[in-house]
DRENNUDREN-824827 format. One line per field, with one value per residue (C-alpha): x, y, z. Coordinates in steps of 0.02 Angstrom, whole numbers. Layout:
DRENNUDREN-824827
px X_...;
py Y_...;
pz Z_...;
end
This chain:
DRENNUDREN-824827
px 2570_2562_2473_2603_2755_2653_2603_2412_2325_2296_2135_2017_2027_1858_1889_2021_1968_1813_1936_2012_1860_1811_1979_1955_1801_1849_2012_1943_1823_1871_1958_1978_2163_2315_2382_2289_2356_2307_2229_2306_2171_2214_2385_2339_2226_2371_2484_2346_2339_2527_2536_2390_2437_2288_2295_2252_2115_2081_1912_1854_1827_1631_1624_1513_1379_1280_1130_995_1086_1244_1268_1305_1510_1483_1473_1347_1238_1242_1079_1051_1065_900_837_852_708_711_763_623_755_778_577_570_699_600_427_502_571_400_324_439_413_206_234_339_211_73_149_194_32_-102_-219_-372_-438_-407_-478_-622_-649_-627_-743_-859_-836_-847_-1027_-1082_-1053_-1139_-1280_-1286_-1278_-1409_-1511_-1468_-1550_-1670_-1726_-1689_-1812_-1939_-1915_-1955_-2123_-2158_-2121_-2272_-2380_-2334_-2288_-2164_-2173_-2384_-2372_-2219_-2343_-2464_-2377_-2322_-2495_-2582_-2415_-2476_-2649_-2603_-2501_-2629_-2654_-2599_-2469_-2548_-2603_-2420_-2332_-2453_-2438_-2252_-2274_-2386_-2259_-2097_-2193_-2229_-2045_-2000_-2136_-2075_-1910_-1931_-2065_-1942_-1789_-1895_-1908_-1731_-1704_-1854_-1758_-1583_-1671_-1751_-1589_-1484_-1629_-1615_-1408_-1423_-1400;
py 2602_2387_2438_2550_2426_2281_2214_2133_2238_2122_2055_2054_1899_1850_1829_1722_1617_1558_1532_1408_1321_1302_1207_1104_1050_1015_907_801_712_534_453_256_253_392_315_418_554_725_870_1055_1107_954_989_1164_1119_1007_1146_1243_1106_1061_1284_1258_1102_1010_820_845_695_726_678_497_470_417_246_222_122_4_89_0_17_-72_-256_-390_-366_-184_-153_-2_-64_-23_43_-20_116_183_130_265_300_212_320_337_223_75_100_84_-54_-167_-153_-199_-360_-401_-372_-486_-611_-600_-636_-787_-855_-840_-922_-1065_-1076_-1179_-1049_-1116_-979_-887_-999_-1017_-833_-829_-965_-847_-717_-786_-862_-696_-618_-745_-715_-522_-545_-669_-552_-388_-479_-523_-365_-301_-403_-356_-166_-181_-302_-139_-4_-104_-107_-317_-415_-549_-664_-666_-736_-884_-901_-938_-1039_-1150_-1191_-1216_-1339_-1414_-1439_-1554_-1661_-1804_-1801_-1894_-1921_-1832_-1677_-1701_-1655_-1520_-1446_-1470_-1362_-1230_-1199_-1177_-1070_-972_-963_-905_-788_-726_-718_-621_-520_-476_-445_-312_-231_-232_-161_-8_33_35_148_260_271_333_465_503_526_629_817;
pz 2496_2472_2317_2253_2318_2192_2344_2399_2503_2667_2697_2843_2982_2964_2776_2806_2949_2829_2698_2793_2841_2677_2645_2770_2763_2560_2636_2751_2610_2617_2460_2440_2366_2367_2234_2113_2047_2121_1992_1977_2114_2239_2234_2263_2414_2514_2487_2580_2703_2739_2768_2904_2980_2927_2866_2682_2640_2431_2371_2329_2119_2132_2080_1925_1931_1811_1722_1633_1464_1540_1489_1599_1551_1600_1409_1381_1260_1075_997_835_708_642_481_338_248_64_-95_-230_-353_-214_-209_-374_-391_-240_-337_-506_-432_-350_-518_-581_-462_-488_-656_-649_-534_-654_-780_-696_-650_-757_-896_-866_-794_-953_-1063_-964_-968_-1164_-1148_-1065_-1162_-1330_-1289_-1225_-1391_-1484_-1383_-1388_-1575_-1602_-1464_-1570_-1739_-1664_-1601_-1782_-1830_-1715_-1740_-1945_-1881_-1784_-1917_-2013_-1869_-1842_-1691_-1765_-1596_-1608_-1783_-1753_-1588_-1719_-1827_-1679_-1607_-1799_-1780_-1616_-1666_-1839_-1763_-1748_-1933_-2052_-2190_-2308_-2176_-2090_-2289_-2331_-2167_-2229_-2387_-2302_-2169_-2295_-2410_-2263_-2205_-2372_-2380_-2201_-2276_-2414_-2309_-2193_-2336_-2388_-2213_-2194_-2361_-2319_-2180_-2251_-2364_-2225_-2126_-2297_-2335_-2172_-2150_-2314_-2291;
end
């Protein structure tokens, strides 16, 4: 019949009577100030209250407290932003300058460690030729069935042995020893030439 009329059905005592409980246990929170203004469902509440006859007491705003990120001014602290990773140009750009930089440094720096490596290097070639005709010669002493260093061994003691003679020995011993340089010469010209000859028969097809 209340439902037909547009009316709400009634509802049962003990429904009510914890209803109001509720209320009142919600009202009678302390709060430090009245002065602040109430919300929709406080205003609601001592509506409630002033209907019951109960001293309305809204709820306290919880005071906020310092956390570890607070400063001392109650600031929060700012986190500095994180640092982005770097593009492949900046990269780029960054190792270009240090190149840069490198450079300038070495050439206000003194060369002398270049020209002591030329140095270096210029005396190592000189010795890697002379050690590469050398062994030239010694292969064409071998082709013949020779050993070049047994006969200048030769030549070097018969040297050792006339030095206590005299004038006369000391310039023959002259004489024999350039016709036997020339003789070498010309011995070993030939070599060379017999095995320029060998190598082009050989390279022919």
């Amino acid at each position: 019949m209340d439902k037909a009329r547009g009316r709400p059905p009634p509802r049962a005592k003990a429904l009510d009577q914890a209803h109001a409980e509720a209320v009142k246990h919600r009202l009678q929170v302390p709060r430090v100030s009245s002065s602040v203004a109430l919300t929709r469902e406080e205003k609601r509440m001592k509506r409630m209250a002033n209907e019951m006859g109960v001293k309305f007491r809204p709820n306290t705003k919880p005071v906020r407290r310092p956390t570890a990120n607070s400063s001392a001014t109650g600031k929060p602290m700012v986190s500095p932003p994180a640092k982005r990773p770097m593009t492949p140009r900046e990269r780029f750009i960054m190792e270009e300058h240090q190149r840069k930089e490198a450079r300038k440094v070495a050439q206000a720096s003194p060369d002398t460690s270049e020209s002591y490596n030329s140095d270096q290097s210029a005396e190592a070639l000189d010795e890697e030729d002379a050690m590469s005709h050398a062994s030239i010669r010694d292969q064409i002493w071998q082709m013949f069935g020779r050993d070049r260093q047994r006969y200048i061994s030769r030549d070097v003691d018969s040297d050792e042995d006339d030095m206590e003679a005299g004038a006369s020995a000391v310039l023959q011993e002259e004489q024999r020893s350039s016709i036997h340089g020339r003789r070498e010469d010309e011995r070993e010209e030939r070599l060379l030439q017999e095995l320029k000859r060998r190598k082009m028969q050989n390279t022919k097809p």
